[in-house]
C-alpha positions in Angstrom: 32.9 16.1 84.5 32.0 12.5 85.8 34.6 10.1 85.7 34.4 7.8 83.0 36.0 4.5 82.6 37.0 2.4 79.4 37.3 -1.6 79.0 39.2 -4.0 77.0 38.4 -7.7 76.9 41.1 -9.7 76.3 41.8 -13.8 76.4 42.6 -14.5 80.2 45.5 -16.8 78.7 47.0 -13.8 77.0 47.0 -11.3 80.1 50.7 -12.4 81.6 51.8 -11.8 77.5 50.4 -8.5 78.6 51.5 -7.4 81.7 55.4 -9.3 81.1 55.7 -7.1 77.8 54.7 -3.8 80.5 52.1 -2.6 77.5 48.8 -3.0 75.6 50.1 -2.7 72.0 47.7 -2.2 69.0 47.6 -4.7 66.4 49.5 -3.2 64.2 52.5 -2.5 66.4 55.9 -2.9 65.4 56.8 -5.0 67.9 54.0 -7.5 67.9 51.9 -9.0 70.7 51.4 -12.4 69.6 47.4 -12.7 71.4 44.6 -15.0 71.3 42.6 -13.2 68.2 38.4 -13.6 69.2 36.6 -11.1 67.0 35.1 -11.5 63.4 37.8 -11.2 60.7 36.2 -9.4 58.5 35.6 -6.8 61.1 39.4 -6.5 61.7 39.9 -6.3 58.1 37.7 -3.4 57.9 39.7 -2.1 60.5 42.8 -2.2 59.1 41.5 0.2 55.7 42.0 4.2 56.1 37.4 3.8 56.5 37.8 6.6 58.8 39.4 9.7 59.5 41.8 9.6 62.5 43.5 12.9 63.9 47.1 10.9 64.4 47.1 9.0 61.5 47.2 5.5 60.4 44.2 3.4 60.7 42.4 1.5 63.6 44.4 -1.1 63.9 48.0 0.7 64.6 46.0 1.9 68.1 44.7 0.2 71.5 40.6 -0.2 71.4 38.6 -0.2 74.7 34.9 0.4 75.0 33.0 2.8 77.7 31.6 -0.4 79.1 31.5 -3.7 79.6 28.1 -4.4 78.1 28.2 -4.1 74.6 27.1 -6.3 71.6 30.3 -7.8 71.3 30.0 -9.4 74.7 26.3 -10.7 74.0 28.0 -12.4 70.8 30.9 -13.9 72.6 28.0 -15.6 75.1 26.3 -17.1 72.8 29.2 -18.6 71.4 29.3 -17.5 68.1 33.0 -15.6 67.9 35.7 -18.4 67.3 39.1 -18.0 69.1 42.2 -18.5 67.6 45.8 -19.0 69.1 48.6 -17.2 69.0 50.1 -19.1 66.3 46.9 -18.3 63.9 44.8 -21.6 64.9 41.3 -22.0 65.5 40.8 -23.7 68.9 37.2 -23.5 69.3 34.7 -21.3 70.3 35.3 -18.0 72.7 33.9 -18.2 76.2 32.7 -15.6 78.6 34.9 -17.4 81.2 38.0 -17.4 79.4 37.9 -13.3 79.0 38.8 -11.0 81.6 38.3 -7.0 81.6 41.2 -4.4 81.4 39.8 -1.0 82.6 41.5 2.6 82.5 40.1 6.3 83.4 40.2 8.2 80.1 41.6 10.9 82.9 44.7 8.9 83.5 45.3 8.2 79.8 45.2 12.0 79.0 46.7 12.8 82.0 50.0 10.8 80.8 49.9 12.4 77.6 49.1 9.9 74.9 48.4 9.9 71.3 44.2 9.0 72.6 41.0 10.0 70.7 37.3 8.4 71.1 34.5 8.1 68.8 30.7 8.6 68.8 29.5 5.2 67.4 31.4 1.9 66.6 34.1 2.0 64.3 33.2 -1.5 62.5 30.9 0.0 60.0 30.1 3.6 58.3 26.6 3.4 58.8 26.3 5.5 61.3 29.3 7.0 60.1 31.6 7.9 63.1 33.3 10.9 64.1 37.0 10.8 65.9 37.8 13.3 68.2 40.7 14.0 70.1 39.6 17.0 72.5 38.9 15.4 76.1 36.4 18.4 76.9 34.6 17.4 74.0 34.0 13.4 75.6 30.9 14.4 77.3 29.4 15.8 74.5 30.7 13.9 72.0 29.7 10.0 73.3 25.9 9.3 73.5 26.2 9.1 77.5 22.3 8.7 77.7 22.7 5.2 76.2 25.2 3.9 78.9 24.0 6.1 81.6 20.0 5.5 82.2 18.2 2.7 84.5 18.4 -0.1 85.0 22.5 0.3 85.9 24.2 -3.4 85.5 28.3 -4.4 86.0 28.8 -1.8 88.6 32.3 -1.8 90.0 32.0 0.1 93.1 36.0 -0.2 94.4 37.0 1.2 91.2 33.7 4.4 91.6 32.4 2.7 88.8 28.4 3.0 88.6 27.2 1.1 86.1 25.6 0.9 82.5 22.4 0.9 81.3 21.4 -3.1 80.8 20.0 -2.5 77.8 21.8 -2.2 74.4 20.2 -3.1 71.5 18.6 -0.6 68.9 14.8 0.1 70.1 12.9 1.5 66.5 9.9 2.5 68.6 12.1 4.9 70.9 14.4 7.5 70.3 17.0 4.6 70.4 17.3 3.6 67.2 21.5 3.9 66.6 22.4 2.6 70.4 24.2 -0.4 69.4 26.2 1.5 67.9 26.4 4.2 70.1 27.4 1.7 72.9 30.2 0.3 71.3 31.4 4.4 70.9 35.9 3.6 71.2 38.7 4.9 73.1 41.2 5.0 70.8 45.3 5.1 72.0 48.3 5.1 69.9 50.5 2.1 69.2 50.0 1.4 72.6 49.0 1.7 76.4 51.2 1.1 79.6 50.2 -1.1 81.9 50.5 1.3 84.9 47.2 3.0 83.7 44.8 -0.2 84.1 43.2 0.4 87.5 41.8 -2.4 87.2 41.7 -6.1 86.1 37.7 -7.9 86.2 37.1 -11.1 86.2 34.2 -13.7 85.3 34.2 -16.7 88.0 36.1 -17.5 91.2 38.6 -19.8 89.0 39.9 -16.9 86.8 40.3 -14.5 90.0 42.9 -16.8 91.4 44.6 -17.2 88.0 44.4 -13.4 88.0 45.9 -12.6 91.3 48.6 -15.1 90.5 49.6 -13.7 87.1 49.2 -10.3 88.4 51.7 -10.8 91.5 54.1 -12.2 89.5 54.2 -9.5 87.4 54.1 -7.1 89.9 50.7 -5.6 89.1 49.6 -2.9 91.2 46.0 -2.4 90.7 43.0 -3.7 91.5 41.7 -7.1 90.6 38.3 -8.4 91.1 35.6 -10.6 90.6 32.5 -9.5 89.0 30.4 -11.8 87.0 27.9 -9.3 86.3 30.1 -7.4 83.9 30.0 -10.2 82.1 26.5 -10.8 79.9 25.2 -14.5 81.4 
């Protein structure tokens, strides 16, 4: 089976929150994670309904999200400007940037191979049309996620120190092709319970030079011990 990785963007100002508290934790956790919020609200309203069916329970909001790439719609949104940001403290401070976001990245090996509470999806669980399917059974991932989308020419946001090969640049629905659903295929989730040590991100990614030093610096203060690097192309410019 090829070695597939998962992302999380997050706010870059919010990543020592992150690595000091030693976790990821959901949204819903009981202790909470007080984060930069950049996402539509409606959509994490959505997400906090019993819409789907999850095999441990709860709804989407009581686990950790990540993506199969780093390329999705969301990203394309966040570039254009149209996602606002808000504060910890529930304030709108402007519009979300593509350079005030960094990448989180896991194996979905590691996260099974440390034995949590983790299922993934076929398509995006932000609407029910197409309506998605959780799984938990890591044999089933390759058959389960719509690997065609993320895995045909041209390859972008490779990440060769992490083995990392790419995703297909495109990502929009295509009518004409047999590509009608890939948006939503793309945006296919890695779902973890409550919430996701920081010892299993392999990786932190950056957007510009700036961020990388921030990065390091946070990181070694923390005493982060995986990779960090500087990849603008994950990011959609």
């Amino acid at each position: 089976m090829p070695t597939r990785f998962a992302f999380r963007q997050v706010d870059r100002r919010d990543l020592g929150k992150i690595l000091a508290d030693g976790e990821i934790r959901s949204k819903n956790h009981r202790f909470a994670q007080p984060c930069h919020q950049t996402s539509h609200a409606q959509i994490v309203g959505f997400r906090g309904t019993p819409a789907f069916l999850l095999p441990y329970g709860g709804v989407v909001n009581d686990y950790v999200q990540f993506y199969f790439s780093p390329v999705t719609a969301f990203s394309f949104v966040i570039h254009r400007g149209n996602v606002e940001v808000k504060n910890p403290a529930g304030n709108l401070i402007g519009m979300s940037s593509i350079a005030d976001r960094v990448f989180l990245v896991i194996k979905v090996s590691d996260v099974y191979g440390a034995g949590l509470q983790a299922c993934f999806s076929d398509y995006a669980l932000n609407s029910m049309a197409p309506m998605p399917t959780v799984v938990t059974e890591i044999d089933r991932l390759e058959a389960h996620v719509k690997w065609p989308f993320f895995d045909e020419g041209p390859l972008v946001a490779k990440i060769p120190e992490i083995g990392y090969e790419g995703v297909c640049q495109y990502f929009y629905d295509d009518p004409a092709s047999n590509r009608q659903n890939r948006k939503s295929a793309r945006m296919a989730e890695l779902l973890v319970k409550d919430a996701l040590p920081q010892t299993l991100i392999c990786c932190i990614v950056t957007p510009n030079e700036a961020v990388y030093r921030d990065a390091l610096a946070v990181a070694g203060a923390h005493n982060f011990r995986g990779l960090i690097v500087n990849k603008p192309s994950c990011f959609i410019s």
